[in-house]
N, C-alpha and C positions, 0 to 999 in steps of 0.2 A: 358739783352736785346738781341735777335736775332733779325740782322738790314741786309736789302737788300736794294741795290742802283741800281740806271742807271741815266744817264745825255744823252744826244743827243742834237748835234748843229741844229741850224735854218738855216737861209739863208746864213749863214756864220761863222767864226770861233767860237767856245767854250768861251763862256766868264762867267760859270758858274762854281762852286767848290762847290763839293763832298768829306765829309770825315766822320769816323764813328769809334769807337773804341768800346768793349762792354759797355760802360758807358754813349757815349753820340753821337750824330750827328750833323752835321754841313752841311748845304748848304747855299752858296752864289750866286749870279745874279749880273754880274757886270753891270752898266748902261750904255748902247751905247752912243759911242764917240757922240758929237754934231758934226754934218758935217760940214767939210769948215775950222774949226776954231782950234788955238793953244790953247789948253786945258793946257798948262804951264808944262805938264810933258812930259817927255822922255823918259818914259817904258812903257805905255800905260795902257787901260782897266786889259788885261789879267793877266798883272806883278801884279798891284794892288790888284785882283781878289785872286791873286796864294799866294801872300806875307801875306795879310787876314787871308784867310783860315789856311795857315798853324800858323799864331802865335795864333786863335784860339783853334786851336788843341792844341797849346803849352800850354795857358791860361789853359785849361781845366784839361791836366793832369798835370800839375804844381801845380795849386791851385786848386785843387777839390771842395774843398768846397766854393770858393770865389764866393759873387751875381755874375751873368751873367753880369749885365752893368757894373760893375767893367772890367772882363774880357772880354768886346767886349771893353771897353773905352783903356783900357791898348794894346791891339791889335792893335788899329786903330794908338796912340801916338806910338808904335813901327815903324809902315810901314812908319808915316808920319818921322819919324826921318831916313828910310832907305832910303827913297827917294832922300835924299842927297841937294846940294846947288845945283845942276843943276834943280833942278822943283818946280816951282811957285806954290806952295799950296796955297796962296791967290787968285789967279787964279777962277772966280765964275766956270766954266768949266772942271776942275780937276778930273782925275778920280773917283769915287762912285760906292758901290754897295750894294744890300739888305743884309741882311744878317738872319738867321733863325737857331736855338739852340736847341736842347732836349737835357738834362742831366740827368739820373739818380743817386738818390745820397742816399744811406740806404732806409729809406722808404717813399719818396718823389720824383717828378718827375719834374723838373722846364725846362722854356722855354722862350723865347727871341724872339722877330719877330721886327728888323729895316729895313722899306722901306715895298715893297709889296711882300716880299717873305708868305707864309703860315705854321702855324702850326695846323693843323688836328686831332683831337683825338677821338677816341672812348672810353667808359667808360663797365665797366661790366654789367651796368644795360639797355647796347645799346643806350643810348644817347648820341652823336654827337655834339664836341665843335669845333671851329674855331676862328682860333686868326689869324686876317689878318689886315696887317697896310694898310690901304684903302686911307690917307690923301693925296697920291699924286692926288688920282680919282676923287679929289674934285677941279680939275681944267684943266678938259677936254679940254678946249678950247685955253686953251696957248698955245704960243710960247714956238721954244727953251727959246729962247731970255729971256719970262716971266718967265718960269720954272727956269733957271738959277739960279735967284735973289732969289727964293720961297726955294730954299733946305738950309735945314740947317738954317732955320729961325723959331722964334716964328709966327702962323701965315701960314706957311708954310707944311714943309713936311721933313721929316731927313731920312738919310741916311748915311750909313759908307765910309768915304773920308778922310778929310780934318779938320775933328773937334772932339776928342773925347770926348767934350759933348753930342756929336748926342744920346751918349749909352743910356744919362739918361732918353732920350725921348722914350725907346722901348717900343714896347707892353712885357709886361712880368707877370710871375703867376708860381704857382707851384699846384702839384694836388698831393694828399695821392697816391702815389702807386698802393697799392691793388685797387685804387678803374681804372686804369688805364689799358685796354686789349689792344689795338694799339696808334700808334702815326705816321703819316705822314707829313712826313716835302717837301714842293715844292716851287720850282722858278716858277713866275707868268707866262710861258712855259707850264710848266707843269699842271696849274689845269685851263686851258684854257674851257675845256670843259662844269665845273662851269658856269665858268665867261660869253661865248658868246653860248655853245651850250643845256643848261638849265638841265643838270648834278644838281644834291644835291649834297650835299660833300658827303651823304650817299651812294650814286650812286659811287661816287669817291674813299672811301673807300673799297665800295665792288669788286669794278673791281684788285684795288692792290692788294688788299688782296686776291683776287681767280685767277688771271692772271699774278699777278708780276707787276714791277717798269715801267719793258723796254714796257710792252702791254699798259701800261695806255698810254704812251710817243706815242705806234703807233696807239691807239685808236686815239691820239690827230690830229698826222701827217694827217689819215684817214679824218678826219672834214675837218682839214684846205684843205686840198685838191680835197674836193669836194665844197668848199667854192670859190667865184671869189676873186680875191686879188682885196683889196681896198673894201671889204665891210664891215670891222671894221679899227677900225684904228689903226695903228702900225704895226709891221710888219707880213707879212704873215704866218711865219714859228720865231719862239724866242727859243732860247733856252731852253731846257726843261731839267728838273731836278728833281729826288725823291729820296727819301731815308725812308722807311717801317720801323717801329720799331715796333718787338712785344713785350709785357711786359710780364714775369712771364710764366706764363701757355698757354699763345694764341697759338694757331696755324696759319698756313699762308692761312688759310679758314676762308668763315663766315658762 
């Protein structure tokens, strides 16, 4: 695989993670703190975020060939045991974050999407798959308060935190290879334009692919910024994140 990245902060610090080797990618999106309140830890979002991602990476070139939710499950029971006896993991508040996997492995391509990060793919014969965990969007109208109780629950919605059963819950799949020309993997930042400004992922691939990681990112900035704040909900500017995989033969055109 030949893989290109870029990440860019929102309204405030970086809470996304980026990593890539020739075999596989990894992006994460850690979940913004709930305001006001002890979340029970003592390294915050970003620690949680940084610690993830790298024993990801570790998982992967460790155990090459081991399922994905084995290696997101095993990653997550690591950080929770780094985290030490000063941080309340029972805690419903406790750091979290999506998390989003492409591995290449002989001649098969597998993939991983917990929380609402996206995996994107284009296929040789030009058809367009997406794999997006959508369950937390099925409850618009909560509260912190409500959403708290709802993660990490049957019923609810998972996420990489505090449970390494959340892995068992991921969306995941594997596709033949050859039959595979790109793969884009995004923090819900990132494929904003999808989401609120009526982009196809086809549109979304063809911009990466003909402009690069960092143009899709200021395509996005561009929207939000001619957009008034507060005419969606969440925040104005989120962290944005991608990472391009091309398979085989592709080029970084379509």
């Amino acid at each position: 695989m030949e893989i290109t990245c870029a990440t860019r902060p929102g309204d405030t610090l970086n809470e996304d993670f980026v990593a890539a080797a020739g075999h596989f990618a990894v992006v994460l999106d850690g979940a913004t703190a709930e305001p006001g309140v002890d979340n029970g830890c003592r390294h915050g979002v970003r620690w949680l975020v940084t610690q993830l991602g790298s024993r990801l990476v570790a998982g992967l070139i460790e155990t090459p060939t081991a399922a994905l939710p084995q290696v997101a499950a095993e990653a997550i029971a690591d950080v929770m045991a780094r985290h030490g006896t000063g941080c309340d993991l029972a805690n419903p508040r406790s750091p979290s974050a999506t998390v989003a996997v492409l591995r290449q492995r002989e001649d098969q391509v597998d993939h991983l999407v917990l929380g609402d990060s996206a995996v994107v793919a284009r296929f040789t014969d030009g058809a367009v798959d997406c794999v997006v965990d959508n369950r937390i969007h099925g409850f618009p109208d909560r509260s912190w308060a409500d959403l708290r109780h709802l993660r990490n629950r049957e019923g609810g919605f998972w996420v990489a935190g505090n449970r390494p059963e959340a892995a068992a819950h991921a969306l995941t799949g594997t596709w033949p290879a050859e039959r595979v020309d790109r793969v884009c993997l995004l923090t819900d930042g990132a494929y904003r334009l999808v989401e609120r400004y009526e982009w196809s992922w086809q549109d979304l691939l063809d911009c990466v692919s003909r402009e690069g990681a960092h143009r899709l990112i200021a395509r996005t900035r561009a929207a939000e910024a001619r957009t008034p704040a507060g005419a969606f909900p969440g925040k104005h500017h989120d962290d944005a994140s991608v990472a391009l995989c091309l398979m085989g033969g592709a080029t970084g055109t379509v």
